[in-house]
ROGU-59753 format. One record per residue (C-alpha): residue number from 1; x, y, z. Coordinates in steps of 0.1 Angstrom, whole numbers, plus 5000, padded with zeros to 4 digits. Example, Ala and Ser with C-alpha at 12.3 -4.5 7.8 and 13.67 -1.06 7.14 Angstrom:
2
+-----+------+------+------+
|   i |   xx |   yy |   zz |
+-----+------+------+------+
|   1 | 5123 | 4955 | 5078 |
|   2 | 5137 | 4989 | 5071 |
+-----+------+------+------+
// end
This chain:
480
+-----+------+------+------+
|   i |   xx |   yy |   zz |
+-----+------+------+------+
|   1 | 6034 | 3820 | 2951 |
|   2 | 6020 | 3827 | 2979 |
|   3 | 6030 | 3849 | 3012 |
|   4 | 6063 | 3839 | 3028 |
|   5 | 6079 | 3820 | 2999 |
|   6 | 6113 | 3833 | 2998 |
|   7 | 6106 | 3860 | 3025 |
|   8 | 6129 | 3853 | 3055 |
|   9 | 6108 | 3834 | 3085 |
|  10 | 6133 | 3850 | 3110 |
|  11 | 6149 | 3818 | 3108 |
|  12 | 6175 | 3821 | 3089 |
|  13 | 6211 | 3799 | 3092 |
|  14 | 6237 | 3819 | 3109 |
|  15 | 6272 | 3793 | 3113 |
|  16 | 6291 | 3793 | 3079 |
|  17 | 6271 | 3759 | 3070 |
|  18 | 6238 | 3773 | 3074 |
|  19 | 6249 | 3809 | 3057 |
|  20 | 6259 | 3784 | 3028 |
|  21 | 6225 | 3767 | 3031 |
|  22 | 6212 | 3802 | 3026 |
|  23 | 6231 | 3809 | 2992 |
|  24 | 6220 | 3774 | 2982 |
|  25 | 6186 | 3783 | 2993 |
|  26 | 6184 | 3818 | 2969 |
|  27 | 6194 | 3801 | 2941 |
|  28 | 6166 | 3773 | 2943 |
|  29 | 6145 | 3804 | 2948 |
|  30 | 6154 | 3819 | 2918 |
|  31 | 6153 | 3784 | 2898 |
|  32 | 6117 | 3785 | 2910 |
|  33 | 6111 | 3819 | 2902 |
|  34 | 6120 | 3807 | 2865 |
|  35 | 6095 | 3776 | 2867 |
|  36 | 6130 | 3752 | 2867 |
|  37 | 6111 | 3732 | 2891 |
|  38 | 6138 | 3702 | 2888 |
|  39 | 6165 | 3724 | 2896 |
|  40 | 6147 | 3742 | 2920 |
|  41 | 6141 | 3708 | 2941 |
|  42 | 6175 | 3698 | 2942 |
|  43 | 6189 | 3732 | 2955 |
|  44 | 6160 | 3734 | 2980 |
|  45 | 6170 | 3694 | 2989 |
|  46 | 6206 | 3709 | 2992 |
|  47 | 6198 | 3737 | 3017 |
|  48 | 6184 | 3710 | 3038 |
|  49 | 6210 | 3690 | 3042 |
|  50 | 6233 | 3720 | 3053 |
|  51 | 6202 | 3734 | 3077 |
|  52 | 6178 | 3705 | 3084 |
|  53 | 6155 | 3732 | 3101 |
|  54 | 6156 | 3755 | 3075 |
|  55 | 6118 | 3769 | 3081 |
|  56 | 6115 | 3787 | 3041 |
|  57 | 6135 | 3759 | 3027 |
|  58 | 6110 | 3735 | 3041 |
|  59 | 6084 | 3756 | 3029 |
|  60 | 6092 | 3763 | 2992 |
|  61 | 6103 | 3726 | 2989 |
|  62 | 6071 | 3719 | 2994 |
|  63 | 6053 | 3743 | 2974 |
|  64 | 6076 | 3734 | 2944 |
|  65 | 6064 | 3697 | 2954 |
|  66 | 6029 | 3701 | 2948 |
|  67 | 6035 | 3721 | 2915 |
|  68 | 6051 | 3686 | 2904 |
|  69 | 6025 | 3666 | 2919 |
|  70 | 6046 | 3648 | 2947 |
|  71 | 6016 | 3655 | 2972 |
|  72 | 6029 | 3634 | 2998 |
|  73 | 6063 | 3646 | 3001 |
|  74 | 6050 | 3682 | 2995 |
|  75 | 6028 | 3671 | 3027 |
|  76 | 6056 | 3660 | 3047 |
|  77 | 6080 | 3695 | 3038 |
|  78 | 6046 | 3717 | 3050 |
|  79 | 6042 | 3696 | 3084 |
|  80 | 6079 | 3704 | 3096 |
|  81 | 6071 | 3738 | 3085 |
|  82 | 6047 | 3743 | 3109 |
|  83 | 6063 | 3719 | 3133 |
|  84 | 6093 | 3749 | 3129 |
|  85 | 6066 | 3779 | 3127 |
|  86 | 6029 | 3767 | 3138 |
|  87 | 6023 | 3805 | 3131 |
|  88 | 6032 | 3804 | 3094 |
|  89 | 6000 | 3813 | 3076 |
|  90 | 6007 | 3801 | 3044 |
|  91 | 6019 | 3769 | 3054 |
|  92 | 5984 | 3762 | 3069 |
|  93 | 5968 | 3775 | 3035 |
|  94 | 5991 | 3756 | 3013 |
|  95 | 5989 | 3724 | 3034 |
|  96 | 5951 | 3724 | 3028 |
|  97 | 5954 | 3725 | 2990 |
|  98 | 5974 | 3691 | 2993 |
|  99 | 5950 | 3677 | 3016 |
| 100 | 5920 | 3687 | 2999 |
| 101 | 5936 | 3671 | 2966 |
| 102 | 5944 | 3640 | 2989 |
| 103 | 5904 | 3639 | 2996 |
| 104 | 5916 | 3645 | 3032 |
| 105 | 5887 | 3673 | 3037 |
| 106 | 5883 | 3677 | 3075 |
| 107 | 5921 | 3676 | 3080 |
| 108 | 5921 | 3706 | 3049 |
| 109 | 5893 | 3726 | 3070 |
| 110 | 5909 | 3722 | 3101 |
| 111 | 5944 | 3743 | 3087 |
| 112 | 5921 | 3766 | 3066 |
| 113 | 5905 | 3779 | 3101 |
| 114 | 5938 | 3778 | 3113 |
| 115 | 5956 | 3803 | 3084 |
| 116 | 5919 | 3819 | 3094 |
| 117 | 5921 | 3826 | 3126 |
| 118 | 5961 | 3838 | 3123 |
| 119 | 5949 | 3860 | 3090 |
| 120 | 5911 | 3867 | 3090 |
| 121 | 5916 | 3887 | 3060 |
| 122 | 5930 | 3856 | 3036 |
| 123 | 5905 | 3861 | 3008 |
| 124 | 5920 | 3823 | 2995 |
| 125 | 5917 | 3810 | 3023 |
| 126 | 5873 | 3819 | 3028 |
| 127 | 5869 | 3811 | 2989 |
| 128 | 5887 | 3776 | 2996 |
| 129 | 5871 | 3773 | 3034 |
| 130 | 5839 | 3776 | 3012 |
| 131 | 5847 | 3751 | 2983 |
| 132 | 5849 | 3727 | 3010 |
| 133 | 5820 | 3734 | 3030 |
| 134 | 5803 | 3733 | 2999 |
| 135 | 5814 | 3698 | 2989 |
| 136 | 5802 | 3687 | 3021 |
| 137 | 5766 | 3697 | 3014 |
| 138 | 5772 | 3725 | 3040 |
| 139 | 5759 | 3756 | 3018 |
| 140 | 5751 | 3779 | 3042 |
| 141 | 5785 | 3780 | 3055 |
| 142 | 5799 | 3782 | 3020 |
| 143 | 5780 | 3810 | 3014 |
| 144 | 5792 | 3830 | 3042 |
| 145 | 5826 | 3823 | 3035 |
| 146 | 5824 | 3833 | 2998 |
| 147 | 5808 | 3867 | 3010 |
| 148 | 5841 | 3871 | 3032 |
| 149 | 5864 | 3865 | 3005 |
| 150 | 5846 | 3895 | 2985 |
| 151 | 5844 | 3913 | 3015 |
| 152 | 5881 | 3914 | 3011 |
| 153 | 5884 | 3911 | 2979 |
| 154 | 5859 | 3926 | 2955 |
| 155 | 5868 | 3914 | 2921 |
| 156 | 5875 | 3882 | 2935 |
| 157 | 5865 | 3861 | 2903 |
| 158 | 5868 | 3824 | 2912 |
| 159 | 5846 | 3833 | 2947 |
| 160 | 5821 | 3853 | 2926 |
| 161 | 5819 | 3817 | 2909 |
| 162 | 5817 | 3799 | 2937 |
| 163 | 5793 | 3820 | 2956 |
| 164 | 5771 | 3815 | 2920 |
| 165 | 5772 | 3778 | 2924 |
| 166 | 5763 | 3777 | 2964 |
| 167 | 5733 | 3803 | 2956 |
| 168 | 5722 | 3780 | 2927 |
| 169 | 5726 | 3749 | 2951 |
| 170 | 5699 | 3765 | 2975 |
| 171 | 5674 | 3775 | 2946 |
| 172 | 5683 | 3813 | 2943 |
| 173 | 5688 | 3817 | 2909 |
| 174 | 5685 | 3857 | 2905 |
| 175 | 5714 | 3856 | 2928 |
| 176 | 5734 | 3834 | 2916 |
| 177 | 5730 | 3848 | 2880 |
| 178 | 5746 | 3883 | 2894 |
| 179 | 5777 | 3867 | 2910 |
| 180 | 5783 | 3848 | 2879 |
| 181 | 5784 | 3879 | 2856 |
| 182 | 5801 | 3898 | 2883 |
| 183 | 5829 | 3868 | 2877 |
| 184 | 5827 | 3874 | 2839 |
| 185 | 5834 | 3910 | 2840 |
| 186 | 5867 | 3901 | 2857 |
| 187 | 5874 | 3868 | 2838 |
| 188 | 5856 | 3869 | 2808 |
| 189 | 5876 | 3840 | 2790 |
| 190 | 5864 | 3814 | 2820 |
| 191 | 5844 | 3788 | 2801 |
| 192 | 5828 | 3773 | 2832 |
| 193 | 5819 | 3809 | 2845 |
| 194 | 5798 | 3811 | 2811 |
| 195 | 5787 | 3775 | 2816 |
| 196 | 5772 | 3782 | 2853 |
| 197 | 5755 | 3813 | 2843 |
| 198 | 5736 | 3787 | 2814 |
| 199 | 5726 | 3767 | 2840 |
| 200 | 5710 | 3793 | 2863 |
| 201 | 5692 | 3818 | 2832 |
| 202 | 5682 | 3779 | 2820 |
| 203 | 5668 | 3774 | 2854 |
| 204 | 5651 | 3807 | 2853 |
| 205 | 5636 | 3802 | 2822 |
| 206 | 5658 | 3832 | 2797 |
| 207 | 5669 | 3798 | 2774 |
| 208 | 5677 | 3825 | 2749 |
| 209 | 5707 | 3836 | 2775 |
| 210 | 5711 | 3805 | 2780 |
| 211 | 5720 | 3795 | 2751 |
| 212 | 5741 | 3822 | 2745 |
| 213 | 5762 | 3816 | 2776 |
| 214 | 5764 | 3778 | 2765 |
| 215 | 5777 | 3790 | 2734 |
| 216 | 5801 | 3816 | 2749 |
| 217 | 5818 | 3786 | 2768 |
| 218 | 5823 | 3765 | 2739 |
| 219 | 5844 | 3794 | 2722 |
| 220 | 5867 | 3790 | 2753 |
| 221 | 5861 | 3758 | 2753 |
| 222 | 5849 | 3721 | 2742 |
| 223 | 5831 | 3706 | 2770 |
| 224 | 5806 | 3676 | 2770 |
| 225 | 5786 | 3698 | 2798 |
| 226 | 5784 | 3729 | 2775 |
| 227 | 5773 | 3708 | 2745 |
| 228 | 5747 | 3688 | 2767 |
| 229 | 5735 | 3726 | 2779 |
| 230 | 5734 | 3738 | 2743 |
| 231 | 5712 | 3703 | 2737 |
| 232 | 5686 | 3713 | 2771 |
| 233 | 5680 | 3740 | 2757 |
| 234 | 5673 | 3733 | 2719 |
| 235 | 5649 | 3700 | 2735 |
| 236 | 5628 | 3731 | 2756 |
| 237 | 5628 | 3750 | 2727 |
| 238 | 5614 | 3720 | 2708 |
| 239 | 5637 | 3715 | 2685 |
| 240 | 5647 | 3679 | 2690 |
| 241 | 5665 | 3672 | 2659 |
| 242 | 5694 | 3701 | 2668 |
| 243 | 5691 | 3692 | 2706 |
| 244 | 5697 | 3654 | 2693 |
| 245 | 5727 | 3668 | 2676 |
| 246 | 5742 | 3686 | 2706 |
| 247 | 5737 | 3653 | 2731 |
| 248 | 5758 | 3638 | 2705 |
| 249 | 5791 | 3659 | 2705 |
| 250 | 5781 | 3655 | 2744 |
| 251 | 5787 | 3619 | 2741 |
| 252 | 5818 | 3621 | 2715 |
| 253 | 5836 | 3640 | 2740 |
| 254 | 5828 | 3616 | 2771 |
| 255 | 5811 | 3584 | 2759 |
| 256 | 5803 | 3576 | 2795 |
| 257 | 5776 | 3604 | 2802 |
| 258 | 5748 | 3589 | 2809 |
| 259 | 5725 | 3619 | 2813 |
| 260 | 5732 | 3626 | 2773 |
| 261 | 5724 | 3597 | 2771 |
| 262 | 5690 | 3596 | 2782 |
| 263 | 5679 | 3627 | 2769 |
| 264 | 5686 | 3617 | 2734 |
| 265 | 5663 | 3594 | 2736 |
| 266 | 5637 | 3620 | 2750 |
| 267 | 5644 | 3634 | 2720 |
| 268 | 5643 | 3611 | 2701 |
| 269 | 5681 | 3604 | 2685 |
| 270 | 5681 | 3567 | 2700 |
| 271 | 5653 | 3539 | 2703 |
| 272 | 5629 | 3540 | 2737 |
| 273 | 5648 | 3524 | 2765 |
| 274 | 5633 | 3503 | 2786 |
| 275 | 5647 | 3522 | 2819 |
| 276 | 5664 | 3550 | 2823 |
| 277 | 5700 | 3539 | 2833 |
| 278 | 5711 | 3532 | 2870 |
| 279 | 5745 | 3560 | 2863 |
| 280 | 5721 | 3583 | 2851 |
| 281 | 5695 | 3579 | 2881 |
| 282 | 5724 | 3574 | 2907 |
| 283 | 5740 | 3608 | 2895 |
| 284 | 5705 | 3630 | 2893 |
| 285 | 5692 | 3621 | 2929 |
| 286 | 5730 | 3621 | 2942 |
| 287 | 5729 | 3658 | 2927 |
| 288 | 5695 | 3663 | 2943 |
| 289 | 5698 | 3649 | 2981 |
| 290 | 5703 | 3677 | 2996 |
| 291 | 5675 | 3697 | 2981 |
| 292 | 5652 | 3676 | 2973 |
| 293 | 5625 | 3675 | 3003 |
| 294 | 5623 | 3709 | 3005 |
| 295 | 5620 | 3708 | 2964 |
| 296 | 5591 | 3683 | 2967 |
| 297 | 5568 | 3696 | 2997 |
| 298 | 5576 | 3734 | 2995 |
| 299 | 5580 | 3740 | 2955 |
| 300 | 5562 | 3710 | 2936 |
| 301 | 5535 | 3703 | 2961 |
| 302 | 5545 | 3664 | 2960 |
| 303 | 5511 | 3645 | 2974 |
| 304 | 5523 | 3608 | 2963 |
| 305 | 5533 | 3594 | 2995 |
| 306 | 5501 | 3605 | 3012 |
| 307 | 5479 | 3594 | 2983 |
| 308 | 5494 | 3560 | 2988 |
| 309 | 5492 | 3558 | 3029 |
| 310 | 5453 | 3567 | 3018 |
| 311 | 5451 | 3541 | 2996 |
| 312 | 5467 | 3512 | 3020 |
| 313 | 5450 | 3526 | 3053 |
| 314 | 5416 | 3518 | 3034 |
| 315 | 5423 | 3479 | 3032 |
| 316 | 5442 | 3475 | 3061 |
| 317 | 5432 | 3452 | 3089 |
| 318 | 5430 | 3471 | 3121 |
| 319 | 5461 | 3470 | 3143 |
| 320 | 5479 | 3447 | 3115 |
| 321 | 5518 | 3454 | 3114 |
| 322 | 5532 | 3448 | 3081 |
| 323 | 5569 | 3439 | 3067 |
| 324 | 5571 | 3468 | 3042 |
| 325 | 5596 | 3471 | 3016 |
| 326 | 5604 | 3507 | 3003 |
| 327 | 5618 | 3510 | 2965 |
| 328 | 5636 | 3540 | 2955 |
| 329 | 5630 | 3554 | 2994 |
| 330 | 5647 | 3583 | 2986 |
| 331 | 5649 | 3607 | 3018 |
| 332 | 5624 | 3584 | 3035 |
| 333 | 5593 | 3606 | 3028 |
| 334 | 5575 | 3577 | 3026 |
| 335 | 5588 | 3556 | 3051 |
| 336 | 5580 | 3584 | 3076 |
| 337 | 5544 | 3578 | 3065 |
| 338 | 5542 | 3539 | 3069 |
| 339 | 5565 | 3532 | 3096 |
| 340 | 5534 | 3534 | 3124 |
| 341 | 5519 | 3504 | 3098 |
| 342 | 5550 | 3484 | 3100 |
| 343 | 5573 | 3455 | 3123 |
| 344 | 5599 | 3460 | 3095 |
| 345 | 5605 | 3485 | 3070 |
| 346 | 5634 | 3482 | 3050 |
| 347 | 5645 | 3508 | 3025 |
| 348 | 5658 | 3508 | 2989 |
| 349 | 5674 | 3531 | 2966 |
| 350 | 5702 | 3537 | 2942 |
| 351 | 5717 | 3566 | 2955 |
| 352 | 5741 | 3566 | 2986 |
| 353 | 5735 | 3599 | 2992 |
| 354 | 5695 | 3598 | 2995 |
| 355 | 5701 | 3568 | 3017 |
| 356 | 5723 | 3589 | 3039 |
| 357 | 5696 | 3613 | 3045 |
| 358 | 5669 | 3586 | 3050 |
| 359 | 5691 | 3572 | 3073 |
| 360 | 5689 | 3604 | 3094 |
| 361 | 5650 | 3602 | 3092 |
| 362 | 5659 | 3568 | 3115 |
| 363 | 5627 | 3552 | 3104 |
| 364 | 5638 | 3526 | 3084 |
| 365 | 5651 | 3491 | 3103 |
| 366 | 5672 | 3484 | 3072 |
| 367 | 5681 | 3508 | 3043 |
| 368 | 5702 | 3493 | 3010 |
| 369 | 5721 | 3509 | 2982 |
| 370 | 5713 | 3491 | 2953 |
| 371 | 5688 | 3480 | 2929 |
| 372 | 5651 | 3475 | 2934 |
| 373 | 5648 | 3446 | 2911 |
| 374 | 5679 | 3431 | 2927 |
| 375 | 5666 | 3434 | 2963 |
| 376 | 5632 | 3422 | 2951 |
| 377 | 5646 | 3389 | 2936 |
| 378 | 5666 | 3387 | 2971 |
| 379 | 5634 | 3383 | 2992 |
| 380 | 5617 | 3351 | 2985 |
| 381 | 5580 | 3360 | 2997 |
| 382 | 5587 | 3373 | 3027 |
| 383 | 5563 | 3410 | 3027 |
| 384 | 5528 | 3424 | 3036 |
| 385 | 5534 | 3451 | 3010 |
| 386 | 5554 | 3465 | 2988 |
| 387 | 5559 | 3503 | 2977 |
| 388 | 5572 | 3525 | 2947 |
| 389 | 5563 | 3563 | 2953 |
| 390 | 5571 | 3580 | 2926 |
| 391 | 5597 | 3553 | 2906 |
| 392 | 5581 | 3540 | 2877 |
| 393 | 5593 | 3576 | 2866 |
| 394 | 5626 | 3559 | 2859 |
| 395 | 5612 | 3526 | 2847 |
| 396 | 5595 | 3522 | 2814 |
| 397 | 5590 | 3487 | 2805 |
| 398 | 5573 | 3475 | 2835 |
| 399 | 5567 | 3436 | 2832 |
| 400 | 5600 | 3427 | 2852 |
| 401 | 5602 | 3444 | 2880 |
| 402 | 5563 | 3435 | 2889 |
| 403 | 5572 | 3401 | 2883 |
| 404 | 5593 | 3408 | 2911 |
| 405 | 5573 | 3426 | 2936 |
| 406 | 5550 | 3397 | 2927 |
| 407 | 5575 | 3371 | 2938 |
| 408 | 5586 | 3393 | 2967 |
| 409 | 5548 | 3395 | 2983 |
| 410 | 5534 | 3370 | 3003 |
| 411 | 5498 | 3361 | 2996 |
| 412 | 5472 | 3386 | 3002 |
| 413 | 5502 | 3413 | 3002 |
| 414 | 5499 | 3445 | 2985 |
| 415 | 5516 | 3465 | 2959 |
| 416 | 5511 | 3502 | 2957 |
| 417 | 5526 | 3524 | 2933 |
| 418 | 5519 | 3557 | 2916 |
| 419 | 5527 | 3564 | 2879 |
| 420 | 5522 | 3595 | 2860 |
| 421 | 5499 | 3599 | 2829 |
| 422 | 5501 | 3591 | 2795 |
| 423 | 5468 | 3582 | 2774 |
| 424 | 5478 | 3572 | 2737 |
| 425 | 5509 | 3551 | 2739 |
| 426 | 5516 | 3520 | 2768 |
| 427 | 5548 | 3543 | 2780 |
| 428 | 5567 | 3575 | 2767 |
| 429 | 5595 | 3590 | 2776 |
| 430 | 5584 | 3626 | 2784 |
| 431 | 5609 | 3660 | 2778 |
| 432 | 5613 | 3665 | 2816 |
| 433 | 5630 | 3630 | 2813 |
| 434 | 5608 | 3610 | 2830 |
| 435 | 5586 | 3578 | 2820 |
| 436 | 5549 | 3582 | 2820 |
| 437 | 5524 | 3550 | 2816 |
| 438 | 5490 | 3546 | 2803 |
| 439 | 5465 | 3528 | 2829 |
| 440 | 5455 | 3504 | 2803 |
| 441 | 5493 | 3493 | 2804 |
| 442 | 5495 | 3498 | 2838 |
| 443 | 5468 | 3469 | 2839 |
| 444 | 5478 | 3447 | 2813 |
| 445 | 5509 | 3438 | 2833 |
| 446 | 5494 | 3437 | 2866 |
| 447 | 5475 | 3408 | 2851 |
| 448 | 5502 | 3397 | 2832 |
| 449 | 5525 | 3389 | 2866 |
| 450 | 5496 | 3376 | 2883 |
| 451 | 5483 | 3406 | 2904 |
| 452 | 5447 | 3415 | 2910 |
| 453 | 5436 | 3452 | 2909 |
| 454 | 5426 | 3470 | 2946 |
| 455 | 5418 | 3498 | 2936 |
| 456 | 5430 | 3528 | 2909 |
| 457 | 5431 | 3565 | 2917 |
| 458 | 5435 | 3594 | 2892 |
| 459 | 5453 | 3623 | 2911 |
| 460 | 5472 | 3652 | 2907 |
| 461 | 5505 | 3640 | 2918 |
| 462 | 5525 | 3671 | 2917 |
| 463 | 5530 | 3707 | 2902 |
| 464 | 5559 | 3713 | 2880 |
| 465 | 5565 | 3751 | 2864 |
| 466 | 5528 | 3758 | 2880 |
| 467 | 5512 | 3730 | 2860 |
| 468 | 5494 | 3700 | 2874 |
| 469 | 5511 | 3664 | 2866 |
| 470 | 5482 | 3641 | 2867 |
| 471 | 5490 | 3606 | 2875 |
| 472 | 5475 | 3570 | 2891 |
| 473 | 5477 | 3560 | 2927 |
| 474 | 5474 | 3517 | 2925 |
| 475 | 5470 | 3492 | 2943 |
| 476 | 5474 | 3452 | 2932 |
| 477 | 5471 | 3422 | 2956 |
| 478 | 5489 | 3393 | 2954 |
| 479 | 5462 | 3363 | 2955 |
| 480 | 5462 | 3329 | 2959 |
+-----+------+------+------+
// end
């Protein structure tokens, strides 16, 4: 329990009804004490009949209400506490444990500052002030937070976790990998400790660690995650047949995980898809908004949506203003690029959460969750030119969607697109996860929905690990 439950509040009943309510009120406690939460309810309901303002009994009513899940009335019982003492820190602490399980986030921050600002030194309070932050994408403040809750608190397990997870969230890996044996050393049982230290040594490149901490989680405890980690790491080591095995258990134990999914058939367990599934790409760049254009521009040199703006700018009519369509916009790196070229741009993408940052860009006239193929049917001729920076990653059988693009051009509009390289097969499915394309697929199906070829481009696209990823910059016109 936390501070205050069954302390006096300095409000205590003093007429013979209320010193009644009291007695009434010590037994619930000790019914509560004994994890008799049904008992414990009714006495605490019974003290507040004989003292309506009861401040503790309002308190540890609620408090035994959360424990059984009754969030709202818990809710209600912590408001007149505060009502009664708006100086009761744990009330404000408590309060923002059933908001946060509400979803009610901002109203949860909003008491945590408060217990905050009446305790500064409420290790629970920073580690849960941080949780939230972090959940809103706000890691920096997280991470200050965490450090407070240490500062108190040393050995402070579940913020040593935490502080892991926000450090690992902002692409410091070494950092993160201390905090989450730091946790270990105080909980050494905690599965997902073990499984969060996999991730970041996996990240790092020690997959011998992280394999080991993979497997350490499992012996706490059977996890889809922890058997998909176990499989990542077997497919890096090359060993696909294991790794195959692993995604497998992944997908006994939730049948809905698409990520499993798709990376057995990287490996091989499951016949060549023709697209990587819109769960799995929703949940990667959902995972990855927040990140992701510092990720491209600062650690994997990205190029793509320049090589494209080069490769439109050269066929352009001078001062022509086109209706551009954006798929899979992402952030909006590249409508940043082409909005000077266009009367209209209108981004696409999947994710709700890379449309919320491209939204920010305010570049875009219109910007859609939702699929490409979808929005491309929806368009009936209407644009000048039509792009896919970087998409085709996620799209291996490519015949449908540029029948689309083809039906959503007008004539003499323009498709540009990159791919990445493959040379002996059409497409593959490569171990990073993504699709790559040969160009002599590339132009069989431009031909085959009715395009004519501008002009091809072999570039280095990006840099992943160090290494160049070699790709094709095109560029089809719709003719007559």
């Amino acid at each position: 329990m936390s501070r205050g439950f069954g302390q006096s509040s300095g409000r205590t009943p003093k007429s013979s009804a209320t010193a009644k309510a009291a007695e009434v009120f010590y037994l619930a406690f000790a019914h509560h004490r004994l994890g008799r939460l049904e008992e414990a309810i009714a006495h605490y309901r019974q003290a507040l009949q004989l003292a309506p303002d009861y401040t503790d009994a309002h308190f540890a009513l609620g408090v035994a209400l959360q424990a059984k899940g009754g969030l709202d009335e818990a809710g209600r019982h912590l408001q007149k506490t505060l009502k009664l003492n708006p100086n009761h820190v744990d009330a404000h602490f408590t309060l923002s444990t059933v908001l946060q399980a509400q979803g009610k986030h901002d109203e949860a921050v909003r008491h945590l500052q408060k217990a905050l600002r009446l305790r500064p030194d409420h290790a629970k309070a920073h580690n849960n002030l941080g949780v939230l932050f972090k959940e809103q994408g706000r890691l920096d403040e997280a991470v200050l937070h965490y450090c407070e809750a240490l500062r108190f608190e040393p050995d402070f397990a579940d913020a040593h976790n935490n502080l892991g997870i926000a450090l690992k969230g902002q692409g410091k890996f070494n950092e993160a990998i201390l905090h989450y044996r730091q946790s270990l050393r105080s909980q050494p049982d905690a599965a997902e400790t073990h499984y969060n230290l996999g991730l970041a040594l996996q990240a790092t490149g020690n997959l011998s660690e992280a394999l080991e901490s993979y497997q350490n989680a499992l012996q706490q405890l059977e996890f889809a995650e922890a058997h998909f980690g176990v499989g990542s790491v077997l497919k890096d080591q090359g060993r696909f047949d294991e790794a195959a095995a692993s995604y497998r258990q992944a997908l006994q134990l939730r049948p809905d995980f698409a990520e499993a999914q798709h990376y057995l058939a990287v490996v091989g367990g499951v016949p060549l898809p023709d697209a990587a599934s819109p769960e799995y790409v929703t949940m990667l760049f959902d995972g990855y908004a927040e990140r992701f254009d510092h990720h491209l521009t600062e650690t994997l040199s990205y190029r793509t949506p320049e090589f494209l703006h080069r490769a439109v700018v050269a066929v352009m009519a001078r001062d022509q203003l086109l209706k551009v369509m954006d798929l899979g916009c992402g952030t909006g790196l590249c409508g940043s690029l082409f909005r000077p070229l266009a009367h209209t741009l209108i981004g696409v993408d999947l994710s709700a959460q890379m449309v919320d940052k491209a939204r920010s860009r305010a570049v875009y006239d219109h910007l859609i969750v939702g699929d490409m193929q979808t929005c491309l049917l929806a368009a009936q001729s209407g644009f000048d030119l039509i792009l896919a920076a970087d998409v085709f990653v996620y799209v291996g059988h490519l015949l449908p969607i540029f029948q689309a693009s083809f039906a959503a051009l007008c004539e003499g509009g323009h498709f540009a697109f990159s791919v990445e390289a493959v040379e002996d097969e059409p497409y593959t499915l490569l171990p990073n996860g993504r699709f790559a394309h040969s160009i002599a697929y590339v132009r069989q199906t431009s031909i085959a929905a009715g395009f004519a070829e501008v002009s091809v481009e072999s570039a280095v696209l990006r840099t992943e690990n160090a290494r160049p990823i070699r790709g094709h910059i095109v560029l089809l016109c719709r003719m007559a």
